[in-house]
C-alpha positions as CSV (number, residue, x, y, z in Angstrom):
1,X,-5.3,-9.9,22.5
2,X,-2.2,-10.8,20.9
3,X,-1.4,-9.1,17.3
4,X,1.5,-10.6,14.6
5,X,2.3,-7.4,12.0
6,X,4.1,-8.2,9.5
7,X,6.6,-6.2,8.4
8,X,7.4,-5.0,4.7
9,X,10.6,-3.7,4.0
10,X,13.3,-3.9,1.6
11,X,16.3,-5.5,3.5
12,X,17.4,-2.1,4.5
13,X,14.4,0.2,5.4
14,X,10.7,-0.9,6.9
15,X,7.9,0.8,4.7
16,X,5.3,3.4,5.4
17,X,2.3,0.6,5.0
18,X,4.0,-1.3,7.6
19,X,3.5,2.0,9.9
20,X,0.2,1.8,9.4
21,X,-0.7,-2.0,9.7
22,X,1.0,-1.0,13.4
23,X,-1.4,1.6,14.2
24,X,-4.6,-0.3,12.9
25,X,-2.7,-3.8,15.3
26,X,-2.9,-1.2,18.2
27,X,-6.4,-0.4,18.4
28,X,-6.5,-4.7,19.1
29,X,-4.7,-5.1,21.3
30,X,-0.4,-6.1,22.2
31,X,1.5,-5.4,18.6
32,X,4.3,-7.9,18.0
33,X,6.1,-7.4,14.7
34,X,7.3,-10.2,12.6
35,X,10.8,-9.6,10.1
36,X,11.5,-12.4,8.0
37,X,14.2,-12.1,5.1
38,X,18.4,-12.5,4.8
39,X,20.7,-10.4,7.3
40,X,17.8,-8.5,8.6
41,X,19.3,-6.9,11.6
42,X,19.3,-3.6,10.9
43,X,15.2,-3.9,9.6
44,X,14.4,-5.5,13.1
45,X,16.2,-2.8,15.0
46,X,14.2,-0.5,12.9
47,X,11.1,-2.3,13.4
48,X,11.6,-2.2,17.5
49,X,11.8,1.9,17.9
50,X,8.0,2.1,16.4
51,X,6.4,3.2,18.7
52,X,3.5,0.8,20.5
53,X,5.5,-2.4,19.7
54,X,5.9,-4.8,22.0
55,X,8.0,-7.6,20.3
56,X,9.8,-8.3,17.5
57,X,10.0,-11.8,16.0
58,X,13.1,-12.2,13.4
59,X,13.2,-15.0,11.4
60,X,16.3,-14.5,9.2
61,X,17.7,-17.1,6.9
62,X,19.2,-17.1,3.1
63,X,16.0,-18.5,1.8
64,X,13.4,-15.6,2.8
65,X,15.9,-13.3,1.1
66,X,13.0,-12.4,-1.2
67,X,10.3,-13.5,0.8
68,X,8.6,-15.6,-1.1
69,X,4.8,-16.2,0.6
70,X,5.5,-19.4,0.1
71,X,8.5,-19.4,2.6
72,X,7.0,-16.7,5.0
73,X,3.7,-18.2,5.2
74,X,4.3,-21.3,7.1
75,X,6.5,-19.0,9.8
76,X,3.6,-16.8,10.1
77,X,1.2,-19.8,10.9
78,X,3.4,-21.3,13.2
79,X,3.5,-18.5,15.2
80,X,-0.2,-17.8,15.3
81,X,-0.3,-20.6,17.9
82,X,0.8,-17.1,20.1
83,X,-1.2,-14.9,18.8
84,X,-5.2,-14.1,17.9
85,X,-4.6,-11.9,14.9
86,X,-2.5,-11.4,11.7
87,X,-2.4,-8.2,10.1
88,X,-0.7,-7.2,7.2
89,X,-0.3,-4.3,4.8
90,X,-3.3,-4.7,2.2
91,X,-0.4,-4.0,-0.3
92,X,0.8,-6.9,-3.4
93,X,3.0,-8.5,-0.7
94,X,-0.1,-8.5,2.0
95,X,-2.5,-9.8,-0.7
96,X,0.1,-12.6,-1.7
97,X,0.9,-14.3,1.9
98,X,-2.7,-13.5,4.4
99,X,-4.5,-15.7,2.0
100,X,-2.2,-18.4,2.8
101,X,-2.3,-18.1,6.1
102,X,-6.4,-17.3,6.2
103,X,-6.6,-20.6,4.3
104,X,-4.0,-23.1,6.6
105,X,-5.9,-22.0,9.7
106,X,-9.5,-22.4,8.0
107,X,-10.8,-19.2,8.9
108,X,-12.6,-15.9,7.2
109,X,-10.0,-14.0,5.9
110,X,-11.1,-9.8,6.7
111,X,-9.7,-7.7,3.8
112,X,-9.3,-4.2,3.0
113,X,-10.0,-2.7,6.3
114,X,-10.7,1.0,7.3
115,X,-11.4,1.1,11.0
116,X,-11.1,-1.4,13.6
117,X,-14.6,-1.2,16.0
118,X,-13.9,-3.7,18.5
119,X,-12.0,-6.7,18.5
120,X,-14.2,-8.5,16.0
121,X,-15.8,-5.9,13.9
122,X,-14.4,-3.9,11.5
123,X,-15.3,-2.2,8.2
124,X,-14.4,-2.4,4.8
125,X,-15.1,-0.2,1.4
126,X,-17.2,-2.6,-1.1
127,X,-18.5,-1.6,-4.4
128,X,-15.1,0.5,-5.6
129,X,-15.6,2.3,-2.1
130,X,-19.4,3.4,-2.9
131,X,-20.7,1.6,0.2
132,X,-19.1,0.4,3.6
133,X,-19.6,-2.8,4.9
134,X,-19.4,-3.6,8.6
135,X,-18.3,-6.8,9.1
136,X,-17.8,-9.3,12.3
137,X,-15.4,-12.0,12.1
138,X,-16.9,-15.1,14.7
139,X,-13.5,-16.7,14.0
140,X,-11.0,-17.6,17.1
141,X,-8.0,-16.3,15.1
142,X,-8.2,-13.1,12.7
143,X,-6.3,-12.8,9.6
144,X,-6.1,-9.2,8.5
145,X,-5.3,-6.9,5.4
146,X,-5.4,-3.1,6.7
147,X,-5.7,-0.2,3.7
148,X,-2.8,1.8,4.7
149,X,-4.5,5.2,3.6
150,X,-7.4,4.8,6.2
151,X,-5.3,4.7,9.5
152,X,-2.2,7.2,10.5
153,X,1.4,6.0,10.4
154,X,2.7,4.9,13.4
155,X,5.3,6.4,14.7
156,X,8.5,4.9,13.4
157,X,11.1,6.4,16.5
158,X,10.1,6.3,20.4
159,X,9.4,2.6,21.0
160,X,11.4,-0.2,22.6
161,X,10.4,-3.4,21.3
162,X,12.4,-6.5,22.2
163,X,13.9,-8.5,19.4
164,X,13.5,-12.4,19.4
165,X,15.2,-14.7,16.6
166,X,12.6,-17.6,16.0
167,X,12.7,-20.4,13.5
168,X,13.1,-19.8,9.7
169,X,11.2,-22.8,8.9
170,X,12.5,-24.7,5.5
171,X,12.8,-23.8,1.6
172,X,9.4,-24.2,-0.1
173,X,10.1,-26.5,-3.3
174,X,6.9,-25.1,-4.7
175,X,8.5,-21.9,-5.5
176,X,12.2,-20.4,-6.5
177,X,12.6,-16.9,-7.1
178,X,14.0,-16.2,-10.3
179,X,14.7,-12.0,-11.2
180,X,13.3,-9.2,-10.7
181,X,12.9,-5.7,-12.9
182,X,12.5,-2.8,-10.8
183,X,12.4,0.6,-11.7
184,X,14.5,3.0,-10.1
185,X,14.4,6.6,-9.5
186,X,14.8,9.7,-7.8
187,X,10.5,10.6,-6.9
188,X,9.0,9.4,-4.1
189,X,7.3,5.9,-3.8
190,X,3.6,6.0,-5.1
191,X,1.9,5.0,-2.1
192,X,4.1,6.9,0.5
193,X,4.4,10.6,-1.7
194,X,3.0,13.8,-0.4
195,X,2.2,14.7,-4.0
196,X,1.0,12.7,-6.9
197,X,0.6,13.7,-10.7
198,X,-1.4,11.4,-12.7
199,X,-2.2,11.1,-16.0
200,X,-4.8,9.5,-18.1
201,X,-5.2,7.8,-21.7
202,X,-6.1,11.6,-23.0
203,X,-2.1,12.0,-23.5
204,X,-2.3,10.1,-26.4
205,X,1.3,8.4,-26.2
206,X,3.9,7.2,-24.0
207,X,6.2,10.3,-25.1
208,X,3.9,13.0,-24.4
209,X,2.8,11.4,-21.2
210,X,6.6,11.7,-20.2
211,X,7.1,14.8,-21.9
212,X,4.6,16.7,-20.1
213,X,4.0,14.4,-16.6
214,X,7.8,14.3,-15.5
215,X,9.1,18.2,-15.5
216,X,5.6,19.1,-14.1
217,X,6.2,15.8,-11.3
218,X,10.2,17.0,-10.9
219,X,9.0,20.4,-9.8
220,X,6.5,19.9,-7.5
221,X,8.7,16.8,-5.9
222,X,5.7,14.8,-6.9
223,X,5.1,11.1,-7.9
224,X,3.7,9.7,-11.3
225,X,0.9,7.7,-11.3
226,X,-1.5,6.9,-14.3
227,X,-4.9,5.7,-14.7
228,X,-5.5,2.0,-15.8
229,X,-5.8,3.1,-19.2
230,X,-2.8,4.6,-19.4
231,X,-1.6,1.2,-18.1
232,X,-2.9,-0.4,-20.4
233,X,-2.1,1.5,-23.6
234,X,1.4,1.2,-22.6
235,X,2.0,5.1,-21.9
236,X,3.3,4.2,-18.4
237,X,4.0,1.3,-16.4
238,X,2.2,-1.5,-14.6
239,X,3.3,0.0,-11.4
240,X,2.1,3.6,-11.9
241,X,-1.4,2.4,-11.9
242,X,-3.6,4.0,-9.1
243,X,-7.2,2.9,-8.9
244,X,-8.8,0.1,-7.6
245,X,-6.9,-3.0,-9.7
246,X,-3.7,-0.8,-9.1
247,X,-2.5,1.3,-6.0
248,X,-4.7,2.6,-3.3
249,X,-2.9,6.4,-2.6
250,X,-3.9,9.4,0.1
251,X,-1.7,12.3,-0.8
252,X,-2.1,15.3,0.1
253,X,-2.4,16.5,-3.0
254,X,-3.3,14.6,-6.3
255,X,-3.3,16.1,-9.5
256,X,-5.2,14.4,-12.4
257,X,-4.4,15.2,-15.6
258,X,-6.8,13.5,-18.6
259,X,-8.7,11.2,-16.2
260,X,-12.4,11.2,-17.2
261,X,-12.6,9.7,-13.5
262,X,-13.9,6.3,-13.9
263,X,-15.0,4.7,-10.8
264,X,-12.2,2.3,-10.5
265,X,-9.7,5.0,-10.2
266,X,-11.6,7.4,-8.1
267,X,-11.4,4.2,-5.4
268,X,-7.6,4.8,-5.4
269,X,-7.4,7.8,-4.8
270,X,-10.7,9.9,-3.3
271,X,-9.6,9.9,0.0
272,X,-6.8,12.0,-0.8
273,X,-7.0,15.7,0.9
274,X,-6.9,17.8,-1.8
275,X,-7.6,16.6,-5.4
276,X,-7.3,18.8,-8.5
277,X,-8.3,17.8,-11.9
278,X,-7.0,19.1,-15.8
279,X,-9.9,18.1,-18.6
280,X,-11.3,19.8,-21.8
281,X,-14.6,17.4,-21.0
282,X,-16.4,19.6,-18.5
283,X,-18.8,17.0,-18.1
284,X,-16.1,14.1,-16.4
285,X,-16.8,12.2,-13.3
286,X,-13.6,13.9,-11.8
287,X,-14.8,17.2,-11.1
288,X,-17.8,15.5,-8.8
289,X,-15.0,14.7,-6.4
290,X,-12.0,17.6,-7.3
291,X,-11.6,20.4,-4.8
292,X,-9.8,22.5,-7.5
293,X,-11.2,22.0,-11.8
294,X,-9.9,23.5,-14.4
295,X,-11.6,23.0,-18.3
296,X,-8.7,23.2,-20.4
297,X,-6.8,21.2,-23.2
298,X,-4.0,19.7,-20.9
299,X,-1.6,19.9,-24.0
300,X,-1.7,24.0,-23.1
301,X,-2.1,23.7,-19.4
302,X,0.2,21.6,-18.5
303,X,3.2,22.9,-20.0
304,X,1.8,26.6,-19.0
305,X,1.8,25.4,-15.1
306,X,5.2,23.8,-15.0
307,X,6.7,27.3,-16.4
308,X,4.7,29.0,-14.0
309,X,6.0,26.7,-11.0
């Protein structure tokens, strides 16, 4: 069985989520790893020393320079004439192009996957990850989103894959790329950091959820997330969400500060190896699932911990 990865990455670097799409492609069968974006050399050579991959499709071109799924959907269903699954990240840009691909070759798209059981059978969280369903695809060709927290990262030096250049395909009129905003800084990546510190709605503001998240987050070498309704009450932004309509993380340790633990956000992050929770309520859903609770106004702890570190 032949499996098409695709491959997220930057234009310089491939990303952890791809590492892992790789290792749930393995367990299927022949990996083959698809790069599609502008001067993408160095991402493809990348993308051949992880190890288990066996080819490397490179479809370079100045219109997938942002790689609209628009644009890299049709390469990826030309090239499923090769191969007998698609597998992608289950990350924004995963979510954005299977679909597309699930839909053009009229079959059951299989999303959100946490093991692989045999060729046609895998399983899935449903119900904000309070049940597992176990699902079997009949379809001839599988198209794939894998939950990057359930499966270890490949390993990203030892292979020997061989690289192939194969057609671009054309610019979609249907869609034109027109800026982007992205926020820059020194912390790790949400979904890729060892350590996460997380804050919820019980800050109060945008200020003292910086004030008192950041120096705690630059100590520890930590990542910020925030619950949705943070989010939403504009304390931090729309990309520090972890929970079930944000980011899916598996740290290995997550520290959540002023999270009552709502069930959407204990599906982004339960599976996390050790989870430690701040609240005065000692009554909050997120001491069922912490390893380490403390019952304290976070206003005092927080502060008091980051002096201590």
């Amino acid at each position: 069985m032949k499996t098409l990865v695709l491959v997220e990455h930057d234009g310089k670097v491939v990303k952890d989520a791809t590492l892992s799409t790789v290792t749930a492609a393995a367990k299927l069968g022949e990996v083959h790893l698809l790069v599609a974006g502008s001067n993408v050399g160095a991402v493809a050579e990348a993308a051949a020393k992880i190890d288990g991959v066996g080819k490397v499709h490179v479809a370079d071109a100045a219109h997938l320079e942002h790689q609209l799924a628009e644009d890299v959907a049709p390469i990826i269903i030309d090239q499923m004439g090769h191969h007998d699954a698609f597998l992608a990240p289950a990350t924004t840009t995963g979510k954005n192009v299977a679909p597309r691909v699930a839909a053009k070759l009229d079959v059951a798209q299989v999303s959100d996957i946490i093991s692989v059981e045999s060729e046609d059978t895998f399983t899935r969280p449903i119900y904000a990850g309070n049940a597992i369903a176990t699902v079997q695809s009949s379809d001839a060709k599988k198209v794939i989103t894998v939950r990057g927290t359930a499966f270890d990262k490949a390993a990203a030096e030892g292979g020997s894959g061989a690289i192939e250049t194969i057609d671009a395909g054309a610019d979609s009129p249907k869609s034109s790329f027109v800026s982007a905003e992205l926020s820059e800084g020194d912390r790790p990546e949400l979904t890729s950091a060892g350590v996460i510190v997380s804050g919820g709605r019980a800050f109060g503001s945008s200020d003292d959820f910086h004030k008192l998240l950041d120096p705690l987050a630059d100590k520890l070498g930590a990542a910020v997330g925030a619950s949705r309704a943070a989010v939403d009450a504009g304390y931090a932004p729309n990309d520090y969400q972890v929970g079930q309509t944000g980011k899916i993380v598996a740290p290995e340790v997550y520290i959540a500060i002023g999270i009552s633990g709502a069930i959407q956000h204990l599906a982004g992050m339960k599976d996390s190896k050790v989870i430690v929770a701040i609240n005065k309520d000692e009554e909050a859903p997120i001491f069922q699932v912490a390893d380490i609770g403390l019952v304290a106004d976070l206003f005092q702890a927080v502060p008091e911990l980051t002096e201590k570190l």
